[in-house]
Every structure is written in C-alpha cells, then in structure tokens.
C-alpha positions in Angstrom: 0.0 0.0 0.0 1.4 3.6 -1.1 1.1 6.3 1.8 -1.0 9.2 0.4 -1.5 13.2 1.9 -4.3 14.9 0.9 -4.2 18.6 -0.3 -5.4 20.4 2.2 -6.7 22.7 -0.5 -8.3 21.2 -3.2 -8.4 17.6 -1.3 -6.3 15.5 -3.9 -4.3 12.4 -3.2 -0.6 12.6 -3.4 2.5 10.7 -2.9 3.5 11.0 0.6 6.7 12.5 0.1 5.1 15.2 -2.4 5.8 18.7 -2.1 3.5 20.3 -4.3 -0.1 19.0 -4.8 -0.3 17.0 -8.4 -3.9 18.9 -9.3 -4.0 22.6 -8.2 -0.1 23.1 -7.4 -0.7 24.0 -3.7 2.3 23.7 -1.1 1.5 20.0 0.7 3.7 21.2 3.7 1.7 24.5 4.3 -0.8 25.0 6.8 -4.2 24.9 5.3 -6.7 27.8 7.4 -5.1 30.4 4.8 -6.6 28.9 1.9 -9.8 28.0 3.7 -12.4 29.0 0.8 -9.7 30.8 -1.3 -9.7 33.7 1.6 -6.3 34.8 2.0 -6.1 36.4 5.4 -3.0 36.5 7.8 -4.4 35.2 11.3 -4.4 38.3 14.5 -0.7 37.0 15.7 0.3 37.5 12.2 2.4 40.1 10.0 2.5 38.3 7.0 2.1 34.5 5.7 3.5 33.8 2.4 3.4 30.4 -0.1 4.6 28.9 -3.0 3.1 27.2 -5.6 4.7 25.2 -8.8 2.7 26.7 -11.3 0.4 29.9 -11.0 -2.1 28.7 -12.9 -3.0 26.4 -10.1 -3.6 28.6 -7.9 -7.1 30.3 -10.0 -9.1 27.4 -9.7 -11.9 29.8 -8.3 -12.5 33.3 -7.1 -10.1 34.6 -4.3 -11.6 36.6 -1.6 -9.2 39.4 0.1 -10.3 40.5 3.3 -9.8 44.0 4.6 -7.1 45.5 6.2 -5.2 42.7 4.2 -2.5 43.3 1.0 -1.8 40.1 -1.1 1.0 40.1 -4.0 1.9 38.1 -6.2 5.5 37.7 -6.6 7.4 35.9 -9.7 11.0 36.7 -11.0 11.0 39.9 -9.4 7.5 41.1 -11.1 4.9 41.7 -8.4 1.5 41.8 -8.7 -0.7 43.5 -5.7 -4.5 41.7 -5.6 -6.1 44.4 -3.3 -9.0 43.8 -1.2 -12.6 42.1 -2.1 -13.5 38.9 -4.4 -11.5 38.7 -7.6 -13.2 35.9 -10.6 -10.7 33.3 -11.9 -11.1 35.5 -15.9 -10.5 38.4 -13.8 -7.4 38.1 -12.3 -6.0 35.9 -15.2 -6.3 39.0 -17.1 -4.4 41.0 -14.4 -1.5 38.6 -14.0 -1.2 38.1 -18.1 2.8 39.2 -17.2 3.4 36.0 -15.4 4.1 32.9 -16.4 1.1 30.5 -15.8 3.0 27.2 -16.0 6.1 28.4 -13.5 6.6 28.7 -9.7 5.5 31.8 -7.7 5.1 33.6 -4.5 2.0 34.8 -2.6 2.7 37.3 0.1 -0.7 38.3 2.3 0.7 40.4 5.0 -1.3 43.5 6.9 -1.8 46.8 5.6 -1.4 48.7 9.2 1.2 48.0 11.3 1.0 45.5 14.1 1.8 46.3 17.6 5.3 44.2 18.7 5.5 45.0 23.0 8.8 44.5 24.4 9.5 44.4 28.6 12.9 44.1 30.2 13.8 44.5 33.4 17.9 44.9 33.6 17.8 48.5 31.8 20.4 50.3 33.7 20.6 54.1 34.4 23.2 56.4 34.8 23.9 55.7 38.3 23.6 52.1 37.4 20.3 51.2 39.0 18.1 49.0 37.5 15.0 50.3 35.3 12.2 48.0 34.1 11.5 49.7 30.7 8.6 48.2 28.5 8.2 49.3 25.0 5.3 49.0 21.9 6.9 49.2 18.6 4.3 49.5 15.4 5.7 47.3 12.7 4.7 47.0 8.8 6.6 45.5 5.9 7.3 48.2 3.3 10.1 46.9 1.4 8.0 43.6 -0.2 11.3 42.8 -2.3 13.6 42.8 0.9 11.3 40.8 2.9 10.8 38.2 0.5 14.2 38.0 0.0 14.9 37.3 4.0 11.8 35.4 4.5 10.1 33.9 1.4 12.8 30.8 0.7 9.9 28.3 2.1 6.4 28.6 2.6 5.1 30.2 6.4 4.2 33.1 8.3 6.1 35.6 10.3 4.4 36.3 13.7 4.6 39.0 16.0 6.9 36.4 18.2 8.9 35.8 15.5 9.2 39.8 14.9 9.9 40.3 18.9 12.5 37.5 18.9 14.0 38.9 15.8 14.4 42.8 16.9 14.8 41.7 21.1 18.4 42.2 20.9 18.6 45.6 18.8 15.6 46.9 21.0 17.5 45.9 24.3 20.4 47.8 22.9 18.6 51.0 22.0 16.8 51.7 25.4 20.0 50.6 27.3 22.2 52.8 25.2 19.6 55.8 25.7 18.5 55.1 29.5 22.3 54.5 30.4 23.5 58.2 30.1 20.8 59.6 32.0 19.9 59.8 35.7 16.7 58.7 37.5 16.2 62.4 38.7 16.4 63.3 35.0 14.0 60.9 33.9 11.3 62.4 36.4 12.2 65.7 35.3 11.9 64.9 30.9 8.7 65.6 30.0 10.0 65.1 26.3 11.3 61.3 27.5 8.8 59.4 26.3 9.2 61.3 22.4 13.4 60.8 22.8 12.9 57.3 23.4 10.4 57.0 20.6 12.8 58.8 18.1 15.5 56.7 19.3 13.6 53.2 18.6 12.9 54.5 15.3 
C-alpha cells in the first residue's frame, strides 16, 4: 500500500513525500486555514504569511476573496502583482497577471496593511547611576520593502508572527533603550517631560 497526503486545498491524493499538490499546485507542507475558501487572510498573531506554488495557474481554480485590512502580492521573477481587497473571478485576475508565467513557480505574500503592535518588557535596563530600570516598550511594525522581505523570509512557505518579529528585533531593542536610559539619571527621567518622544525617536 502507497502512503498518500491529501491537499489540504483542493483535497487530492498525493504521494507522501510530495511537495507540491499533483492537481492545483498548492504547497503539501503549508498549513491549510489560509486557503480555507480561497480567503487569503493573515491570522491576529500574524504580519505576513506567504506560499509557493509550482505553477500559477494552479492557484485560480476559483475566485479569491481578500479581506480587509489585508494586501496580497503576487511575486514571480522579481515582477509583483498586488490583488487588493474584495472577491476577484478566476477570468479576472488571469487578465491581471497576463505578465506572469502560468506554468512556473510563484510567490504569494498576504501580510497586513497597518502596522501590528510588537511590545517588548525588560527589566535589567540600567541608568546612569547604574540602578536597574524595568522599561517596557510598543513598537508598530509593517513590511514596506516587499522585495527585501521576501528576499529574507520567502525561501519556504510560512508566516512571520509577531513572536517571531519580537525575537528577531529583542536584541537591537534591548540595545537602543540601554544605550539611551544609560547616560541619563533617574532624577532626570522624572524631570523629561520630552522622554517618552526621545525614546520613541531613538527606537525609530
């Protein structure tokens, strides 16, 4: 007996050791709630979730619904594609996309259009004096650069969460308030009414 996986998006039988779904192209190792009725939506812990597929054409097996709030792009060779919000036909968007090639691998990046909150909390922030400060932090994050981030992020199919966003900038953040909290004194903290916009120009 051959071990089979099911697409989780179009429900075909494949090889077990498949990576790509013999029928409608889909990514076997990707998690399926994105696709969920062709609505691409990043879930509330997530920036942006991207996938691959082996052949675009694939992909258009019916209409694709785009939340609000949410930016989708199709990425292939360096030509990208946005599919803003609302329900887009199969004709319709194979009209848009007649750039591409339909019988070659691309990207799909669905990532927020406002920024996501990323809240950061340490507690061995040092002042001038060299007392200890518990500083927390909210940074508001967005992907502008889609080429960049696809370049770091896109090599396999996933998502970027705001864990994965906190664990990534921890270190630089960290650095930033300790740099900016270590020069001053905990009298002149009280006293800085323009504190909390230094700090914010700093993390920027």
């Amino acid at each position: 007996m051959i071990n089979a996986t099911t697409c989780s998006r179009c429900g075909a039988e494949n090889l077990a050791d498949a990576t790509y779904c013999g029928d409608c192209k889909f990514h076997l190792k990707f998690r399926p709630a994105i696709l969920k009725d062709n609505c691409w939506e990043a879930a509330p812990d997530e920036l942006a979730v991207f996938f691959r597929v082996s052949q675009l054409q694939g992909l258009f097996s019916k209409e694709v619904v785009v939340p609000a709030g949410m930016r989708s792009l199709i990425v292939q060779d360096g030509k990208t594609e946005e599919v803003g919000h609302g329900t887009h036909p199969v004709d319709t968007l194979l009209t848009r996309l007649n750039r591409f090639f339909r019988d070659k691998h691309a990207d799909i990046l669905i990532k927020r259009q406002n920024s996501v909150a990323v809240a950061f909390s340490f507690d061995d922030i040092h002042s001038a004096e060299f007392l200890k400060v518990g500083v927390t932090a909210s940074l508001n994050v967005r992907i502008e650069d889609v080429a960049s981030f696809a370049q770091h992020f896109m090599s396999a199919s996933g998502c970027v969460t705001v864990a994965n966003v906190r664990d990534l900038l921890a270190s630089a953040v960290h650095q930033a308030l300790a740099d900016f909290i270590g020069t001053l004194s905990l009298r002149e903290m009280v006293g800085n009414s323009n504190l909390r916009e230094q700090l914010s120009m700093r993390l920027h």
